[in-house]
C-alpha positions as CSV (number, residue, x, y, z in Angstrom):
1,X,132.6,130.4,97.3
2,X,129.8,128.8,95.7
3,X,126.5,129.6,96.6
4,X,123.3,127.4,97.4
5,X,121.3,129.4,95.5
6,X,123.5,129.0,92.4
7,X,123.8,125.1,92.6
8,X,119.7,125.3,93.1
9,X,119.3,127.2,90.3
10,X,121.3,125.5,87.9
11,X,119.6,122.3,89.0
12,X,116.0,123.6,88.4
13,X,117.4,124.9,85.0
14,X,118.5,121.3,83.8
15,X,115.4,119.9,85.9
16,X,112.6,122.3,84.0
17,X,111.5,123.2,87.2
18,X,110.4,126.6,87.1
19,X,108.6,127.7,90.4
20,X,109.5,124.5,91.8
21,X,112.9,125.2,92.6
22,X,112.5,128.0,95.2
23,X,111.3,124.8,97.3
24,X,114.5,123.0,96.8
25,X,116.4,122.7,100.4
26,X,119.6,121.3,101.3
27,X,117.7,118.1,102.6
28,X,115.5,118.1,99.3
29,X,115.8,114.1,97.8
30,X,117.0,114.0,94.5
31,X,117.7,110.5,93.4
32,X,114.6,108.4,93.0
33,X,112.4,111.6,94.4
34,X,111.9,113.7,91.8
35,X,110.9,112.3,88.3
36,X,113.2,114.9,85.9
37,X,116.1,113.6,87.5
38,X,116.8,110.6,85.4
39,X,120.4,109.6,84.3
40,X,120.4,111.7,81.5
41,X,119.8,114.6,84.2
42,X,122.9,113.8,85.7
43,X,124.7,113.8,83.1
44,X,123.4,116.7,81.9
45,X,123.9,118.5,85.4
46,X,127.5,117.0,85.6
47,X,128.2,118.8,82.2
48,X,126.6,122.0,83.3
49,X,128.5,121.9,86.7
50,X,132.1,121.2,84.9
51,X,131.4,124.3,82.7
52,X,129.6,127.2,85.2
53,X,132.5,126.4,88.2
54,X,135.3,125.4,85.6
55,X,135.9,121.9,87.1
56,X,136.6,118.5,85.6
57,X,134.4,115.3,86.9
58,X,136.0,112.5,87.0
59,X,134.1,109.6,86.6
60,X,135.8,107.9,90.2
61,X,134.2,111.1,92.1
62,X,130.4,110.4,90.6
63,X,128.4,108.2,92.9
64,X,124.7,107.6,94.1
65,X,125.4,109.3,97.1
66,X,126.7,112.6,95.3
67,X,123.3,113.2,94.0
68,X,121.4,112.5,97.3
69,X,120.1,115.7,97.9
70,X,120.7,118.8,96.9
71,X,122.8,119.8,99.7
72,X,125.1,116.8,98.8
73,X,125.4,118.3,94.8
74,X,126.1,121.6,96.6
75,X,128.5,120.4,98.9
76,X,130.3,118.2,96.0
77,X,130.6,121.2,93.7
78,X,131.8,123.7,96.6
79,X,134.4,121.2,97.6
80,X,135.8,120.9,94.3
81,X,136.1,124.4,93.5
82,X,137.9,125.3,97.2
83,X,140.9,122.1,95.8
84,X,141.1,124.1,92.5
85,X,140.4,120.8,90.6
């Protein structure tokens, strides 16, 4: 199962967060909200995500709506390790 806490962290590590992301939520915005996560972020995140949980990305699943929040990165990444893909 894949933790909240993991996806948070990984996303603050990629973000340079630091302290910041113990006040990442669920419901936190990412998209547009906070000024690390550019494109590069995401691709950078995507990379990060395909190697830590041993999952490929294609590019058909990435989408505005993916990177919403973090809950919706979370949810993405849990659902793709429970189909094995």
């Amino acid at each position: 199962m894949v933790e909240f806490d993991e996806v948070r962290r990984l996303i603050g590590e990629i973000l340079q967060l630091g302290e910041r992301t113990q006040k990442l939520t669920p419901d936190t915005p990412l998209l547009g909200s906070i000024p690390e996560f550019d494109s590069m972020a995401v691709v950078t995140l995507i990379n990060a995500v395909e190697e830590r949980f041993d999952i490929m990305v294609a590019d058909d699943e990435i989408s505005a709506e993916t990177f919403e929040t973090v809950g919706t990165v979370h949810a993405f990444i849990r659902d793709k390790v429970m189909a094995g893909s």
